[in-house]
N, C-alpha and C positions, 0 to 999 in steps of 0.2 A: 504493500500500500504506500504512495507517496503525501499521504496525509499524517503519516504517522509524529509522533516526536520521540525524542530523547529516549524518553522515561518508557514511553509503549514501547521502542524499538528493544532495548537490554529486558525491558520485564522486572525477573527476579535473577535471572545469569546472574546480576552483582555480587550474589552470596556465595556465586562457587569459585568466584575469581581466586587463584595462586600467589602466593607470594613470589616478587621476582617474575610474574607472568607480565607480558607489556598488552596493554587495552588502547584498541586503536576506534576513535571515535572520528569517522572520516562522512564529518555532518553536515549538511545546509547551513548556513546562515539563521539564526532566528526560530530555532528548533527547538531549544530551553537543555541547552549544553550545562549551561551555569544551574538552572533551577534544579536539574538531576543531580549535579554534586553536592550543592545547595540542600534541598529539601531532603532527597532521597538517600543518594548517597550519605550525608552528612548524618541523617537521622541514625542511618543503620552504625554508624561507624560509631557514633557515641554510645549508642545504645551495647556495642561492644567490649567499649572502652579502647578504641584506636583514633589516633589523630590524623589530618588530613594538612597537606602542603598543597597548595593551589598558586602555582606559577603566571605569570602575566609579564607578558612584553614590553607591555606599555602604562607607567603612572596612572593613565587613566582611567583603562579597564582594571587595574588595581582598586581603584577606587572605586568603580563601579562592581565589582565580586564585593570588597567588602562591605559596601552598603546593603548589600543581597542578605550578605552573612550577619550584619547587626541589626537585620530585620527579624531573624528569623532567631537562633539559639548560639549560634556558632562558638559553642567555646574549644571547640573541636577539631576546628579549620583556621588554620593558619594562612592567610594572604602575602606574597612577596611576588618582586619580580627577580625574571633570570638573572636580572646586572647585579642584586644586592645578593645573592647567592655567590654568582660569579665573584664578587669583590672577597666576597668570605672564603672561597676556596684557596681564593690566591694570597689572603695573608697568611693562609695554614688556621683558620679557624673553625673548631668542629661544630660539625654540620648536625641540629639535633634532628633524633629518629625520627622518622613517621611513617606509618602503614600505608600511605598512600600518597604518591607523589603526581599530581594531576598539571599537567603541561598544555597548556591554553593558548593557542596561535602558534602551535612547533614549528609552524614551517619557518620562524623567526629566526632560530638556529644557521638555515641555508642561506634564508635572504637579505638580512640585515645587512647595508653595506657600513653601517656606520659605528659598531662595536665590532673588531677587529679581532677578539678573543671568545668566539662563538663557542669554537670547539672545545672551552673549558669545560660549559654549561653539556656540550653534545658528551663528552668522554664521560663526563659523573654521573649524568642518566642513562647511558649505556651500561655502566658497571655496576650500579644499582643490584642489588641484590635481597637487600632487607624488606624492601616496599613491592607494590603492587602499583604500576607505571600505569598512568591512563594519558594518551595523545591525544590534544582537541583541536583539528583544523576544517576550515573548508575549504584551503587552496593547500591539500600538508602531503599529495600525493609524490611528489620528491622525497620526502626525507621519511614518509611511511614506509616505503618500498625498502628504507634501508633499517627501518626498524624493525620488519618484517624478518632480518637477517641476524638479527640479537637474540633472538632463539623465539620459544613459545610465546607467542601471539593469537589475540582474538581479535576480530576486526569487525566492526557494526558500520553499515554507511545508508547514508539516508543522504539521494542526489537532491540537488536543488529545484526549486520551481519556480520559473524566469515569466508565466503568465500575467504575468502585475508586469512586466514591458507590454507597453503597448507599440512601442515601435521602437529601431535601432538606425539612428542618425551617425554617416557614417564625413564628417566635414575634413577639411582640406587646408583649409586656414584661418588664422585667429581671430581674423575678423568676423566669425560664425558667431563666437562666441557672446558680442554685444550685441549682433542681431537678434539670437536667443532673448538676451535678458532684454533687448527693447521691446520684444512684441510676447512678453508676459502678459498672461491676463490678470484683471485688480487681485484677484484671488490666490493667485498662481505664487510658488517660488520656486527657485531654482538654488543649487547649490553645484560650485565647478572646482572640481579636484584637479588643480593645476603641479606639474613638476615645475615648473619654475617659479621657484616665490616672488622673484621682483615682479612676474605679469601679474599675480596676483593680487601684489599689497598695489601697482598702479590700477589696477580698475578697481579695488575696492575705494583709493581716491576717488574715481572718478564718476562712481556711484553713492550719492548718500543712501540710500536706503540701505547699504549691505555692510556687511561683518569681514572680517578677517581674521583668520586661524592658523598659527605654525604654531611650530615647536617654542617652548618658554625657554628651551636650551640655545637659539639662534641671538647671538648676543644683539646684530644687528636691524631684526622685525620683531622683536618682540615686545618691545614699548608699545609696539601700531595693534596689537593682540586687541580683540573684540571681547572686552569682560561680558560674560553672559549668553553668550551667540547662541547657546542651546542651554533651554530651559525647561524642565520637566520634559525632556526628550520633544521639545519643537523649535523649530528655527527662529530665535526673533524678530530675523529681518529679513526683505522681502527676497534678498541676495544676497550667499554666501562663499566668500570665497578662502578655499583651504588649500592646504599641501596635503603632504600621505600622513600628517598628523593625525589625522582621523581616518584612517584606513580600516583603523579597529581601538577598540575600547567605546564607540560612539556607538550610541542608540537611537535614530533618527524615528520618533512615530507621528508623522506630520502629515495627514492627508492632503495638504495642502502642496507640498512637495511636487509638484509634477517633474519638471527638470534634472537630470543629473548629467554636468558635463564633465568628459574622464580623457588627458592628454597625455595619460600615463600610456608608454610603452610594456611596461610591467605587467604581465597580465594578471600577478597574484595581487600587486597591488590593484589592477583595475577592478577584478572579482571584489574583493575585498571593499571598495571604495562603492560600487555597487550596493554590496549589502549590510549599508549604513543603515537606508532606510527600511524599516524594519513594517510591511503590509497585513502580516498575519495576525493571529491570537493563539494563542494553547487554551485550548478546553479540554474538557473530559472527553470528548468525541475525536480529540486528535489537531493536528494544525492544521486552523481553516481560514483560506484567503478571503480579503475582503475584494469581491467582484467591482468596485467601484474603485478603489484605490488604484492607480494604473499610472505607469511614471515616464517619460520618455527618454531616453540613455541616448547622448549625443557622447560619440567616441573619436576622438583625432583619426583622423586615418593617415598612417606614416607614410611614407613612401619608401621605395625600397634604398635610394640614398640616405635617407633619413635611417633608414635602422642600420644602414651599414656602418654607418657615422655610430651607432649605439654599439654594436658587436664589435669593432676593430678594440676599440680598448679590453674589454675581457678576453678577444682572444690573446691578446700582449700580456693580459693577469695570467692567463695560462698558460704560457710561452715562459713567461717569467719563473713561474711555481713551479715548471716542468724541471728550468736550471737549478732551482733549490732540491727537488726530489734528486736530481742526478748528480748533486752533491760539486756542481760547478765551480770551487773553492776560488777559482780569479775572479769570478764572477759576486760570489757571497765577499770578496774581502772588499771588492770595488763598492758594495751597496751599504757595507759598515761602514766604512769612510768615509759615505756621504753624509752620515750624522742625518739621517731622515728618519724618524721613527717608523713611519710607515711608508712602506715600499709600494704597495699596491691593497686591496681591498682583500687580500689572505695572507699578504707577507707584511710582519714585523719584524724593528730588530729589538730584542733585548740588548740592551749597553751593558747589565749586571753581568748577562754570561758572555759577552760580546758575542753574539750569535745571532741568526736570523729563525724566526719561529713561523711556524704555519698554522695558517687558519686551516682544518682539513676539511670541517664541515661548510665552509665559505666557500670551499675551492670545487667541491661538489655541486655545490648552489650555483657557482657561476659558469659548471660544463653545463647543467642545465639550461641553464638561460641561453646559453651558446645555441643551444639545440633547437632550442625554441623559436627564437629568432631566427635563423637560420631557415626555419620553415615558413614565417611569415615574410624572409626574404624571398624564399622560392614561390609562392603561393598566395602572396600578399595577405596584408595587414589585417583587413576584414576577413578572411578566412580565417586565419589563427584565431582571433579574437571570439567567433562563431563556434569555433572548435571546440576551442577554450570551455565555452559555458556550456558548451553539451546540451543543448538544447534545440530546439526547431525554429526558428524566427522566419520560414517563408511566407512570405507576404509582408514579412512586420521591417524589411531592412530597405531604408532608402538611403542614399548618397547627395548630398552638398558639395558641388566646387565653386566656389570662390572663385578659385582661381580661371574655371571655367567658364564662367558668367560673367569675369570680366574681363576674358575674352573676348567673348564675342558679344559685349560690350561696346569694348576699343573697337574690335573689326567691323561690328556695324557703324562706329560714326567713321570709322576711313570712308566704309564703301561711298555712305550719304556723300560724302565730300569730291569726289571722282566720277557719280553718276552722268553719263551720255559722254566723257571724255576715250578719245580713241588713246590707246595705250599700245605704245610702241614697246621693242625689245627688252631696252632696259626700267621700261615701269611695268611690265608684265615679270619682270623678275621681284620687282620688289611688291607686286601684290602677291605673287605665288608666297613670298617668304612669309609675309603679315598673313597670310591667308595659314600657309605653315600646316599642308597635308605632306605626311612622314610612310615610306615604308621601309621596315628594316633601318628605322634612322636617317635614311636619306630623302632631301628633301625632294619631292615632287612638285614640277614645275610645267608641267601640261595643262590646256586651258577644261581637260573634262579632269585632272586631279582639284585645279583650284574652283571651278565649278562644286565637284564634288566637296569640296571640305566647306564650300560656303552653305551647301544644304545641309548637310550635316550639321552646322550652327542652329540650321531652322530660322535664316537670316531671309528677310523677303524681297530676294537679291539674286542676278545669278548674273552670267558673262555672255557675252554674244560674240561670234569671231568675225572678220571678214577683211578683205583687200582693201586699204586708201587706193583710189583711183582718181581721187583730185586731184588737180593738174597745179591749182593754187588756194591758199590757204584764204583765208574770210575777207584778208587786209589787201588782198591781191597782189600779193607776192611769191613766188614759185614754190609748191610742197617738196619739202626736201624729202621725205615720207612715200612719194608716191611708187604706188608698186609694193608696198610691204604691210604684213598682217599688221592687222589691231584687235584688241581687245576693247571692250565696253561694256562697263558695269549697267546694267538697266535694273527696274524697280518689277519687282513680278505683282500680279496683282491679282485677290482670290487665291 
């Protein structure tokens, strides 16, 4: 059944789980992941007398677990994230017991680029022996498959339900994006999950009604932070604009939300950024959509330079990593020298042991990505992306160019400007060029190619060919012209 949740999907299983067994919870978005550790899980484990560790990514889904938990009894459940663990491994400080160590957004481990010592966090859940490991992702199918490989595993998945898109906007350039928010309805909001935070702290200037969200760690936007942008899980303002700060730890339930725009290449962050907005309910009946809630997903569409420009650098992180695994010693003494703490987004150097250290679990995350991209190189952008969500969206995907609409924009006010003028040699080269039909990259310069790319605009325009056979031009002076083709833009009509 794809209406199920959490708690229907495990049942009573929870009571035979193993110690040292690893519990792979590979769920939806918005399926009561938290409320079954929470209520369920949590009840039984006190009622035991075992404690529970419940790991978070991020401050703020920290805080939002434990608001869960000081609702309800939790003296049972312990709330931290990986980095405050992570810090305590690495000054050598012991780590207290717990029956159950519950890992919330794992794929964190792979994909983080910005904590460098992942795989301190990845080695001490692997080696794990005392507790009963539970994995919680919706995007955690990378680092599942390797947890799969740590011995005894059980694995529950409940795929997601993408019906609440009503359609999949697939735009070209960023100037979509103001269009979007100018032809909001009074009712309407939108919220756009931007990779680059300067685009986004400038258009939240340039919009009052909207919010702005990054990280409170970015020394430089974090003054411009929108205190309060969500309140009681609704947007305050009518436009919101974030980074992958809110990727997760955010609960978005705002029927009012129609828009979600995503120019993330990432697709786990795109997934992820997706299912902010949260459309369902858990009842006793199971998780049921609300038919009217329905949101429109406006997705950057890369182009395939554009991801190349994203892949060349990881594959230089793995190029690099490769030299460290092969133990390159001219190579590791030239990268110590350079007094760089960080070499790349899996390579560090310790200064303590003068040595270079590897992220292993990083290096894994970024062959994936490698892979991935690489497919959306061959097969373009919108396909991966489609892929990606596993899901059906025929009928629901349309496409936006910009760039193409002002096109043939520009090209229709050339043609206006040129209409009824005979076009010799060299201005028949420069409409073929403006006109700009390509095959194989090469341009075509025939008057049935430039004809054909003018209809193809759907411009109400086409070429007429024929011989100047005027002897003299209007002013009665000799046609130097005569005797050779012309071309002539005319107005089609009907």
């Amino acid at each position: 059944m794809g209406n199920l949740t959490v708690t229907q999907k495990i049942g009573d299983e929870f009571k035979t789980w193993s110690v040292g067994e690893n519990i792979i919870l590979d769920m939806a978005m918005g399926r009561g992941k938290t409320f079954f550790i929470v209520n369920v899980l949590g009840e039984y484990a006190e009622q035991e007398g075992k404690k529970i560790l419940y790991l978070c990514n991020r401050s703020e889904l920290a805080k939002e677990v434990f608001t869960d938990i000081k609702e309800t009894w939790g003296r049972n459940i312990t709330v931290k994230t990986y980095q405050s663990i992570q810090r305590d491994i690495q000054k050598g400080v012991e780590i207290e017991h717990f029956d159950y160590v519950v890992c919330d957004e794992i794929h964190y481990l792979f994909s983080d680029a910005w904590n460098d010592k992942t795989d301190i966090m990845y080695k001490w859940l692997k080696d794990i022996k005392f507790a009963i490991k539970l994995f919680m992702s919706a995007t955690g199918k990378s680092i599942f498959q390797c947890i799969k490989n740590w011995g005894d595993y059980t694995e529950y998945i409940i795929e997601p339900d993408y019906s609440y898109i009503e359609k999949i906007v697939f735009y070209d350039d960023d100037q979509y994006i103001e269009r979007v928010i100018e032809q909001l309805e009074e009712d309407e909001k939108v919220i756009y999950f931007s990779r680059e935070i300067e685009n986004a702290y400038q258009l939240h200037k340039k919009y009052a009604n909207s919010s702005f969200v990054c990280s409170r760690g970015n020394t430089e936007y974090k003054q411009y932070i929108t205190k309060g942008a969500l309140r009681d899980n609704k947007l305050t303002n009518k436009i919101t604009f974030t980074t992958s700060v809110w990727d997760n730890g955010i609960n978005i339930k705002d029927d009012k939300l129609k828009h979600i725009i995503c120019n993330f290449e990432d697709l786990v962050i795109l997934i992820q950024s997706i299912g902010r907005k949260r459309v369902g309910k858990i009842t006793k009946d199971g998780f049921i959509l609300d038919d009217n809630d329905k949101v429109t997903l406006h997705i950057k569409h890369w182009s395939k330079q554009n991801l190349t420009q994203f892949i060349n650098p990881k594959r230089a992180t793995i190029k690099e990593a490769k030299k460290f695994m092969d133990r390159d010693e001219e190579w590791i003494a030239e990268q110590i020298d350079k007094r760089k703490k960080h070499i790349n987004e899996c390579l560090y150097v310790d200064y303590e042991k003068v040595t270079i250290e590897m992220n292993h679990a990083r290096f894994v995350g970024i062959e994936k990505e490698v892979k991935l991209l690489q497919y959306a190189i061959d097969y373009g952008f919108d396909k991966y992306v489609l892929k990606g969500l596993g899901d059906s969206f025929i009928g629901k995907v349309e496409y936006i160019s910009i760039k193409e609409e002002e096109k043939k924009s520009d090209l229709g006010k050339y043609l206006s400007t040129i209409i009824g003028e005979k076009l010799y040699k060299q201005q028949q080269k420069e409409l073929a060029t403006v006109v700009n039909t390509r095959r194989n990259g090469r341009l075509l310069k025939s008057v049935e190619a430039v004809i054909g790319g003018i209809k193809d605009e759907k411009l109400n325009y086409t070429v007429i060919a024929g011989t100047d056979w005027d002897r003299t031009l209007e002013d009665g002076t000799k046609n130097p012209n005569r005797g050779k083709v012309y071309w002539m833009i005319v107005e089609v009509v009907g």
